[in-house]
N, CA, C and O atoms as a printed pandas DataFrame, in Angstrom:
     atom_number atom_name residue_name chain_id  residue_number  x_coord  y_coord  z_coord
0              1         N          UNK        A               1   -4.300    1.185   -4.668
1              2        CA          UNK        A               1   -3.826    1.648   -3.390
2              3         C          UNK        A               1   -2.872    2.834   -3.590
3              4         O          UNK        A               1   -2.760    3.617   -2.647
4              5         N          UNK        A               2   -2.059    3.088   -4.896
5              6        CA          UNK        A               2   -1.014    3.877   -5.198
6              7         C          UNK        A               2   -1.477    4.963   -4.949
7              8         O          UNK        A               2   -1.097    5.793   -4.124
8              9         N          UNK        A               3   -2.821    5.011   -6.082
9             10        CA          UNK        A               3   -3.802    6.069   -5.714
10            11         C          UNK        A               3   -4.533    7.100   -4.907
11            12         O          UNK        A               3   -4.824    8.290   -5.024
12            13         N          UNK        A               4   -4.677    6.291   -4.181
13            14        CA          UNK        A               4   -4.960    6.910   -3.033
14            15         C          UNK        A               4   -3.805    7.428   -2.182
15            16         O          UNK        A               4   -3.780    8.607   -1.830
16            17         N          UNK        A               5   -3.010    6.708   -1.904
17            18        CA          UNK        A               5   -1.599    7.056   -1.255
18            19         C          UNK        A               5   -1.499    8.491   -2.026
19            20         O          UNK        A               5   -2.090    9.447   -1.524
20            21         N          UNK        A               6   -0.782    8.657   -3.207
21            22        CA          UNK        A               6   -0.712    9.485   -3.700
22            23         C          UNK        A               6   -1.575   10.855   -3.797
23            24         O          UNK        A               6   -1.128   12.000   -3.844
24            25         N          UNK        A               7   -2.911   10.442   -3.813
25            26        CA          UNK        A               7   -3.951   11.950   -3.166
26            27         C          UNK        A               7   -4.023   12.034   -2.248
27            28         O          UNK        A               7   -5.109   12.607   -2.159
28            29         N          UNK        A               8   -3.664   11.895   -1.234
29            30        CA          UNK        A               8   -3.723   11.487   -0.088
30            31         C          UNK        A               8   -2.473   13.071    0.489
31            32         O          UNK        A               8   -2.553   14.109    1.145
32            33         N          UNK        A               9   -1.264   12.148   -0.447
33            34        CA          UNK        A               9    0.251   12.921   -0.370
34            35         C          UNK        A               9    0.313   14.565   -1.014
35            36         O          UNK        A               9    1.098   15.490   -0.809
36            37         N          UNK        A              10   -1.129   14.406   -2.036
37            38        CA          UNK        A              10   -1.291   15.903   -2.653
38            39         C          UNK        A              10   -2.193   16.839   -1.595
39            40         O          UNK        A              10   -1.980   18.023   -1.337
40            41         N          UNK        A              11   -3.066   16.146   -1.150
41            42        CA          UNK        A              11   -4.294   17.434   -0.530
42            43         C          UNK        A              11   -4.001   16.717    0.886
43            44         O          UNK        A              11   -4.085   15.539    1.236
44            45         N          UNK        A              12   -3.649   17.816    1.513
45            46        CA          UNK        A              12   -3.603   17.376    3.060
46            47         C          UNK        A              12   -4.938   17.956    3.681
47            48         O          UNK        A              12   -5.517   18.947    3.237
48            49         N          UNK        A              13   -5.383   17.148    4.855
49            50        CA          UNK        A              13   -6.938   17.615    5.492
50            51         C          UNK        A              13   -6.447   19.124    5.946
51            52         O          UNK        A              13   -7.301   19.965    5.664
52            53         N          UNK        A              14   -5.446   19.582    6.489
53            54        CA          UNK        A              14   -5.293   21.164    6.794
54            55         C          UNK        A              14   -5.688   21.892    5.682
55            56         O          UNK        A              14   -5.642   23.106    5.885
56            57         N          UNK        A              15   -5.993   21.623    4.774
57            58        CA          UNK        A              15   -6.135   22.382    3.606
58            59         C          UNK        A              15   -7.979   22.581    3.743
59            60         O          UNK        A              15   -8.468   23.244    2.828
60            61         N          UNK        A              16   -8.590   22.252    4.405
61            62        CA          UNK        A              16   -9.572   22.926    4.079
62            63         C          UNK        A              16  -10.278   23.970    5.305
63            64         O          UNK        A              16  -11.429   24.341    5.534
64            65         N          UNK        A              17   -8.855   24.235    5.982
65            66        CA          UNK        A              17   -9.104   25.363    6.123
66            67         C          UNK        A              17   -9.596   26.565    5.844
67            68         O          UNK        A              17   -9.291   26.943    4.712
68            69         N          UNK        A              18  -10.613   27.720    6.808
69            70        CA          UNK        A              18  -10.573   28.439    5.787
70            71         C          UNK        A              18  -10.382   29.679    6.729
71            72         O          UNK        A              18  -10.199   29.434    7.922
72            73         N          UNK        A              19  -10.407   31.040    6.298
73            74        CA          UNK        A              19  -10.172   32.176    6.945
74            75         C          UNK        A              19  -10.573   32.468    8.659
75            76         O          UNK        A              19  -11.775   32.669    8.833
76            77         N          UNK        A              20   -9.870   32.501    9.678
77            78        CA          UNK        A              20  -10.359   32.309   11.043
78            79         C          UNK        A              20  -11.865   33.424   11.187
79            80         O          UNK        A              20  -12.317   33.680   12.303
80            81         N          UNK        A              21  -12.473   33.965    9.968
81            82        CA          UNK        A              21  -13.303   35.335   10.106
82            83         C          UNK        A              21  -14.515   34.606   10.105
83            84         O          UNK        A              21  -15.492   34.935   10.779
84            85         N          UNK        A              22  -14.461   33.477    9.252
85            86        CA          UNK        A              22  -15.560   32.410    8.385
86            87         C          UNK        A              22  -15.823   31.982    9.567
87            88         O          UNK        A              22  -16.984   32.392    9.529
88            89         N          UNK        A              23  -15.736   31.413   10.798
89            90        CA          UNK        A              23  -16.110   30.794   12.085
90            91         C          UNK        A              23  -16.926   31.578   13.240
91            92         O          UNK        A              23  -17.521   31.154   14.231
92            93         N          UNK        A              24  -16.674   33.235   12.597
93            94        CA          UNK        A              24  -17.112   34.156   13.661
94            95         C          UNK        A              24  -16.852   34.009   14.898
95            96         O          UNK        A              24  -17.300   34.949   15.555
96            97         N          UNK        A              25  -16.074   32.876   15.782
97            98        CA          UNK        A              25  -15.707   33.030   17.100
98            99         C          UNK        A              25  -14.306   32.371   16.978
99           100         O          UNK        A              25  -14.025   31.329   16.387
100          101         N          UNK        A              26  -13.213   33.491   17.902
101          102        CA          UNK        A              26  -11.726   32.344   17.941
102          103         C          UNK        A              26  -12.373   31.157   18.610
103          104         O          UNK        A              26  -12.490   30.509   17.570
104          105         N          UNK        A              27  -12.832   30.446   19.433
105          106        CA          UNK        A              27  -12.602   29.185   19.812
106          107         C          UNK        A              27  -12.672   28.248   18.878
107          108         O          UNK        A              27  -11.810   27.383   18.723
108          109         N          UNK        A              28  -13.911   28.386   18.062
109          110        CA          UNK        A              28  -14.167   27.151   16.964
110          111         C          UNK        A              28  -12.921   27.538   16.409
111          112         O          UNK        A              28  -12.375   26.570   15.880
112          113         N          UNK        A              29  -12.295   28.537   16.331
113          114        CA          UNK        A              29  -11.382   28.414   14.878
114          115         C          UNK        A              29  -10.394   27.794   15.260
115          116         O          UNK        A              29   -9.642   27.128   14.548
116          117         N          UNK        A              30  -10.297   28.026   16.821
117          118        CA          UNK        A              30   -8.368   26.907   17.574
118          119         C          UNK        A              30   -9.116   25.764   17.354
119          120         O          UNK        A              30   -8.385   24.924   16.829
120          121         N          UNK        A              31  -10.601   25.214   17.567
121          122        CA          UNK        A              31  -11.023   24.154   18.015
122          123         C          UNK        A              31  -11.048   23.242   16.278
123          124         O          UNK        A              31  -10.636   22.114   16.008
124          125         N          UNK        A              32  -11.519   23.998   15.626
125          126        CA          UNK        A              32  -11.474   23.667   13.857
126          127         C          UNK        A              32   -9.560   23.269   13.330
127          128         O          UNK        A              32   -9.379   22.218   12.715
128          129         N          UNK        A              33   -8.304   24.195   13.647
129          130        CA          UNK        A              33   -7.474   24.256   13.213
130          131         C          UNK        A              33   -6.482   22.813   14.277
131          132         O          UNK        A              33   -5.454   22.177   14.048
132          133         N          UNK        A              34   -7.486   22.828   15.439
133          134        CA          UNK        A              34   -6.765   21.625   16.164
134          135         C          UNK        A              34   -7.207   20.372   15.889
135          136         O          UNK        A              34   -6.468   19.389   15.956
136          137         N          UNK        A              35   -8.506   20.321   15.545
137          138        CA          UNK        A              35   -8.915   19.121   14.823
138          139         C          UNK        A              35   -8.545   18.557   13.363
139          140         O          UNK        A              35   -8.744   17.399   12.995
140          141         N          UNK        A              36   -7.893   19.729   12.496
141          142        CA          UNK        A              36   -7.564   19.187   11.318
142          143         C          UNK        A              36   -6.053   18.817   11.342
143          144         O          UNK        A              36   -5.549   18.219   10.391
144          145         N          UNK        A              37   -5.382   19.154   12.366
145          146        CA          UNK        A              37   -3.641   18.906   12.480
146          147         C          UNK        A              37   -3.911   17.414   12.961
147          148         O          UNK        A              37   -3.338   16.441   12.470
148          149         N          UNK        A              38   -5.074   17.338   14.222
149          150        CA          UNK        A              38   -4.767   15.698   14.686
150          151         C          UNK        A              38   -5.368   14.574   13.431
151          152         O          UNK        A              38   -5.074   13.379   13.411
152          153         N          UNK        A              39   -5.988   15.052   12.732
153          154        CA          UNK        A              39   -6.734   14.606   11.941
154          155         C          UNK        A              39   -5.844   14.534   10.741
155          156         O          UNK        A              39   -6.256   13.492   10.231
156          157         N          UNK        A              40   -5.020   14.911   10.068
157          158        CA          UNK        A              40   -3.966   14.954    9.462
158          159         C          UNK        A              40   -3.030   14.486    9.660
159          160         O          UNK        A              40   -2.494   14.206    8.588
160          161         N          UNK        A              41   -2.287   14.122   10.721
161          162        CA          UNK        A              41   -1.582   13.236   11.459
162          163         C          UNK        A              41   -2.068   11.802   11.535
163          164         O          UNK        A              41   -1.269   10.866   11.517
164          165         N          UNK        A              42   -3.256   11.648   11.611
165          166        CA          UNK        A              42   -3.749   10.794   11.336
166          167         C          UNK        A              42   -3.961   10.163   10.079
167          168         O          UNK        A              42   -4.097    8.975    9.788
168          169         N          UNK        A              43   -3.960   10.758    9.685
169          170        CA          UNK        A              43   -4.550   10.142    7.911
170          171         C          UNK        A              43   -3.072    9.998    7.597
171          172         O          UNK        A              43   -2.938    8.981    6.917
172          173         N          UNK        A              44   -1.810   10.645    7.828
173          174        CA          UNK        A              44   -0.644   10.278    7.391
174          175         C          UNK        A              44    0.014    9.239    8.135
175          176         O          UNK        A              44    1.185    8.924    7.925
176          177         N          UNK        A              45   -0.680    8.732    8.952
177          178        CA          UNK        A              45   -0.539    7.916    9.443
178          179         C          UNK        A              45   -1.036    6.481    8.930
179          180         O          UNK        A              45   -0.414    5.478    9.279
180          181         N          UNK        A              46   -2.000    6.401    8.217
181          182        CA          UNK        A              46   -2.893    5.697    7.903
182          183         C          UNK        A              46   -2.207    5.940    6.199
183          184         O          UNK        A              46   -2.259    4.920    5.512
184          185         N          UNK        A              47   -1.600    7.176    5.524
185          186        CA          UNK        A              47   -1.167    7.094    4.615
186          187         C          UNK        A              47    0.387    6.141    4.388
187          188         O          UNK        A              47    0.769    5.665    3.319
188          189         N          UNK        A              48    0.978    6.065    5.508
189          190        CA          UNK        A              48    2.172    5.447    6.025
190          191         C          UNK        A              48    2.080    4.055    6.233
191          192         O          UNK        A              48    3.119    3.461    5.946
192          193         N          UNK        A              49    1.023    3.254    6.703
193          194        CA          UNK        A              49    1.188    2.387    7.038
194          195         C          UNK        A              49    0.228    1.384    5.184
195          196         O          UNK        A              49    0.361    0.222    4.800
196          197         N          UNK        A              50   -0.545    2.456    4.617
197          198        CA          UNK        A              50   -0.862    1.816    3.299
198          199         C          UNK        A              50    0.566    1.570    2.184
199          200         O          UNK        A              50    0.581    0.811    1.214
200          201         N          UNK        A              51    1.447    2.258    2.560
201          202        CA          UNK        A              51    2.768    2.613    1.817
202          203         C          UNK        A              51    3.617    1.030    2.177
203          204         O          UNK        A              51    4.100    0.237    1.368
204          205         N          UNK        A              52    3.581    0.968    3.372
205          206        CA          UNK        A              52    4.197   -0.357    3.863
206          207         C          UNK        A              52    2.981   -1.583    2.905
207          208         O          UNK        A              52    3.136   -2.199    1.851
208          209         N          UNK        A              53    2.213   -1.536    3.551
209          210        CA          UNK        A              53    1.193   -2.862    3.003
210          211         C          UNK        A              53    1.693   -3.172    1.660
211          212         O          UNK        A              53    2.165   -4.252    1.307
212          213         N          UNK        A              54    1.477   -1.663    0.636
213          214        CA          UNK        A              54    1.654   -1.806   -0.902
214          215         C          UNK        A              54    3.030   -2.654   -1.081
215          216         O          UNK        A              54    3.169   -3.686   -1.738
216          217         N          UNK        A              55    4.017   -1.952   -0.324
217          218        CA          UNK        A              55    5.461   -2.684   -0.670
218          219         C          UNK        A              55    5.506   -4.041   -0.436
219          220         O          UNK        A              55    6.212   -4.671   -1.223
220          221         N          UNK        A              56    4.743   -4.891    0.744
221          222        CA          UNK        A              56    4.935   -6.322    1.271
222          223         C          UNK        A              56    3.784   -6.701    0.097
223          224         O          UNK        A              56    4.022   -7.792   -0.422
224          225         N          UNK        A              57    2.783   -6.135   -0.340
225          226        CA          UNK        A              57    2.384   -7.156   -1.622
226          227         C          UNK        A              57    2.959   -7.261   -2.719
227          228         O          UNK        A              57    2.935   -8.233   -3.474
228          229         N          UNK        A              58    3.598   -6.092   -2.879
229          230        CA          UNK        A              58    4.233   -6.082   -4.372
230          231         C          UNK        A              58    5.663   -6.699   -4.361
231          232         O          UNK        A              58    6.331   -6.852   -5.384
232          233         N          UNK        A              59    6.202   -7.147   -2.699
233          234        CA          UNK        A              59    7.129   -8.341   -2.517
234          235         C          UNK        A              59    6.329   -9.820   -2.635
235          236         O          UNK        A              59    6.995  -10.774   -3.039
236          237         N          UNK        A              60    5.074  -10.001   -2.330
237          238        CA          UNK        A              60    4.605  -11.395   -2.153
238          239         C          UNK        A              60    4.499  -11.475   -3.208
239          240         O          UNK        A              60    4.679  -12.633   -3.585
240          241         N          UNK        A              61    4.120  -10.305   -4.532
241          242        CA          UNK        A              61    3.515  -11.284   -5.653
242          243         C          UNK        A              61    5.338  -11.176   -6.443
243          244         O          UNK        A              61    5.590  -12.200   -7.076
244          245         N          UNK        A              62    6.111  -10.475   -6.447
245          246        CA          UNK        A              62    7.421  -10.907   -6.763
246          247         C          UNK        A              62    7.604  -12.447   -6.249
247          248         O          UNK        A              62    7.794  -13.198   -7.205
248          249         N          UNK        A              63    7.596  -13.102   -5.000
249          250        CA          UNK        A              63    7.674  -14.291   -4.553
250          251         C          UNK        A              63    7.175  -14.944   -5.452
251          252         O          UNK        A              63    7.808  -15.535   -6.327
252          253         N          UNK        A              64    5.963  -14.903   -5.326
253          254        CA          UNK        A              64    5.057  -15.825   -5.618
254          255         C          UNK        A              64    5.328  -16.194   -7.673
255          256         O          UNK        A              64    4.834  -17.199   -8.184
256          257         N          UNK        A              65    5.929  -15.453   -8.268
257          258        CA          UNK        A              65    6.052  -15.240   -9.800
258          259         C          UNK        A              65    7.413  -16.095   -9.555
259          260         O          UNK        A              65    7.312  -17.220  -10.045
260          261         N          UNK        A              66    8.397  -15.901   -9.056
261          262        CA          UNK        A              66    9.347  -16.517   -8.341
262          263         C          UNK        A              66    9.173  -18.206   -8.488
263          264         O          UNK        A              66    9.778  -19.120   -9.050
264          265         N          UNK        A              67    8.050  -18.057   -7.690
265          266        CA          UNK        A              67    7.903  -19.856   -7.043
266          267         C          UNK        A              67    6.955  -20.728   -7.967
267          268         O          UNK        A              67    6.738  -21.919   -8.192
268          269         N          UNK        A              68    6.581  -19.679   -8.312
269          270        CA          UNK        A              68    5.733  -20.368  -10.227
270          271         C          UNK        A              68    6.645  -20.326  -11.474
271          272         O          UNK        A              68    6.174  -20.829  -12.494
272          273         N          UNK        A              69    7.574  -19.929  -11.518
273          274        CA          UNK        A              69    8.006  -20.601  -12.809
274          275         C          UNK        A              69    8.646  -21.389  -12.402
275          276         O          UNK        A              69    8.707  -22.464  -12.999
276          277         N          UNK        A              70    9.601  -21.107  -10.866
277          278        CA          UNK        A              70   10.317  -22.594  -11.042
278          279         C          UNK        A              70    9.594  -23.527  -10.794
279          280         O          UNK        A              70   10.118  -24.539  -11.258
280          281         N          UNK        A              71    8.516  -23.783  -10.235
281          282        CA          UNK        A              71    7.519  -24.862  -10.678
282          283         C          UNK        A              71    7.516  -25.126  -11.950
283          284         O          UNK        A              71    7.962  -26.243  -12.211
284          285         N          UNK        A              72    7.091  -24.347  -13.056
285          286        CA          UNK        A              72    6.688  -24.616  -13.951
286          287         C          UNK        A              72    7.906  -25.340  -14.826
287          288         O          UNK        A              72    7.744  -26.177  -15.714
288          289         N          UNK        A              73    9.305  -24.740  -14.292
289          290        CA          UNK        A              73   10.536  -25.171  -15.332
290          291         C          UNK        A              73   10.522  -26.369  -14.777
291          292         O          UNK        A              73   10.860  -27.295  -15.514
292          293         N          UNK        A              74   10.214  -26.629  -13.635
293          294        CA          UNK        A              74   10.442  -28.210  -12.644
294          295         C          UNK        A              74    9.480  -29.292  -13.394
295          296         O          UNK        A              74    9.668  -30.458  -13.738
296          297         N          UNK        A              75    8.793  -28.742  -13.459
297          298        CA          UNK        A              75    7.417  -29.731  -14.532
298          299         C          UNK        A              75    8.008  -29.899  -16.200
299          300         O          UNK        A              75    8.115  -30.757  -17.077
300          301         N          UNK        A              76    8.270  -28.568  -15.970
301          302        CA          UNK        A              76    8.267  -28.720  -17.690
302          303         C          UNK        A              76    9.605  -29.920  -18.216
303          304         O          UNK        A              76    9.528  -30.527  -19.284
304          305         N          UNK        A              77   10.984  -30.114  -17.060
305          306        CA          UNK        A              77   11.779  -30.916  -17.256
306          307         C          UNK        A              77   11.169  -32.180  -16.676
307          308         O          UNK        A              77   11.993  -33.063  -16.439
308          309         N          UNK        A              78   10.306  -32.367  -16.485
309          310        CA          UNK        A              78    9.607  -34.073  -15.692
310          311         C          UNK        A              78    9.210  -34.454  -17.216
311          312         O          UNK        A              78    9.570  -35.456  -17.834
312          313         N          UNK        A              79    8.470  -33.519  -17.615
313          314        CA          UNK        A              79    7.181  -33.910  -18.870
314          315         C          UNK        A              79    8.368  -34.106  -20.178
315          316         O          UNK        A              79    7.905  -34.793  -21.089
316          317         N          UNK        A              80    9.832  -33.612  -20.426
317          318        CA          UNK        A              80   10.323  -33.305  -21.484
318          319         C          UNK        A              80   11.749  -34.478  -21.437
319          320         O          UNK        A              80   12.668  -34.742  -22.212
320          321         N          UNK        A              81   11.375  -34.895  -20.263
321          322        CA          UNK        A              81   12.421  -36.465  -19.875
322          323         C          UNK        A              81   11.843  -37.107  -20.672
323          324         O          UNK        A              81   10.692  -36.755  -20.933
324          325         N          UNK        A              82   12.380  -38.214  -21.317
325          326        CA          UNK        A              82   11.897  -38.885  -22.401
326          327         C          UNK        A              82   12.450  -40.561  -21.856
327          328         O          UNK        A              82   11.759  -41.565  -22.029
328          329         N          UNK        A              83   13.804  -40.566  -21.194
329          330        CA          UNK        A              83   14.619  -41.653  -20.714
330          331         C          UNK        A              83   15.098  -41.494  -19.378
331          332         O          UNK        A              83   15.314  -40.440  -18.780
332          333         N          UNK        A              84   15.259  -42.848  -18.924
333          334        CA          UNK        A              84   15.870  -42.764  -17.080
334          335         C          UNK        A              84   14.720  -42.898  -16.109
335          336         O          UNK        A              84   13.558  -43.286  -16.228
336          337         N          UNK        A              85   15.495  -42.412  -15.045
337          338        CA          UNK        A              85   14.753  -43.226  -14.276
338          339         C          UNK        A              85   13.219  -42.407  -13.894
339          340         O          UNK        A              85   13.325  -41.377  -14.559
340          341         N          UNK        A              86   12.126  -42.352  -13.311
341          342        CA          UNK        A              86   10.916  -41.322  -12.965
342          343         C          UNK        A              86   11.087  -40.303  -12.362
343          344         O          UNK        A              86   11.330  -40.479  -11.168
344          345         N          UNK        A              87   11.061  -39.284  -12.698
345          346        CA          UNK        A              87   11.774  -37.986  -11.374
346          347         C          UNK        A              87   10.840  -38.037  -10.799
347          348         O          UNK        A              87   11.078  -37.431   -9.755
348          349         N          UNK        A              88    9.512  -38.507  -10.780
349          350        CA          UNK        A              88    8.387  -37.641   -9.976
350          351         C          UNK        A              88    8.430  -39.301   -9.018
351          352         O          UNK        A              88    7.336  -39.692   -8.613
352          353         N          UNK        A              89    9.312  -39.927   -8.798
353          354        CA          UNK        A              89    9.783  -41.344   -7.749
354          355         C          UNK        A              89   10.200  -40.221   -6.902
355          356         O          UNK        A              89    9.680  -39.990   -5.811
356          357         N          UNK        A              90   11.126  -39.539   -7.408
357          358        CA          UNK        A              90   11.892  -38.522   -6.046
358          359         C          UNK        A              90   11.132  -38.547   -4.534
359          360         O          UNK        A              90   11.595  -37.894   -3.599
């Protein structure tokens, strides 16, 4: 996902613009240069909201690494009790 975010952040869609001469008529060329601004706005938009997603997974799997070892230290002191009473009675 970084990936893309990141090319995304290098080549903007205005960029493939090209000389207003290449269209042979001004209208296509307002009509070409207005479609790549909304269209660019868009995709940074869509680049913005992949930026959020990336961060809330790369918080869930922090959680989640979190909530597995202390599982695992929680087990590993059940299995390494040797005397007393059953923890897993709790």
């Amino acid at each position: 996902m970084q990936q893309t975010i990141d090319a995304m952040n290098r080549r903007k869609v205005s960029d493939i613009d090209c000389p207003a001469d290449a269209f042979g008529h001004e209208r296509l060329v307002t009509t070409v240069a207005e479609f790549c601004d909304r269209w660019n706005t868009g995709v940074r938009n869509l680049t913005d909201d992949a930026k959020e997603i990336s961060g809330r997974l790369a918080l869930c799997v922090q959680v989640y690494r979190q909530t597995d070892e202390a599982a695992r230290a929680h087990f590993e002191g059940i299995v390494q009790r040797t005397t007393g009473e059953d923890p897993a009675a709790e």
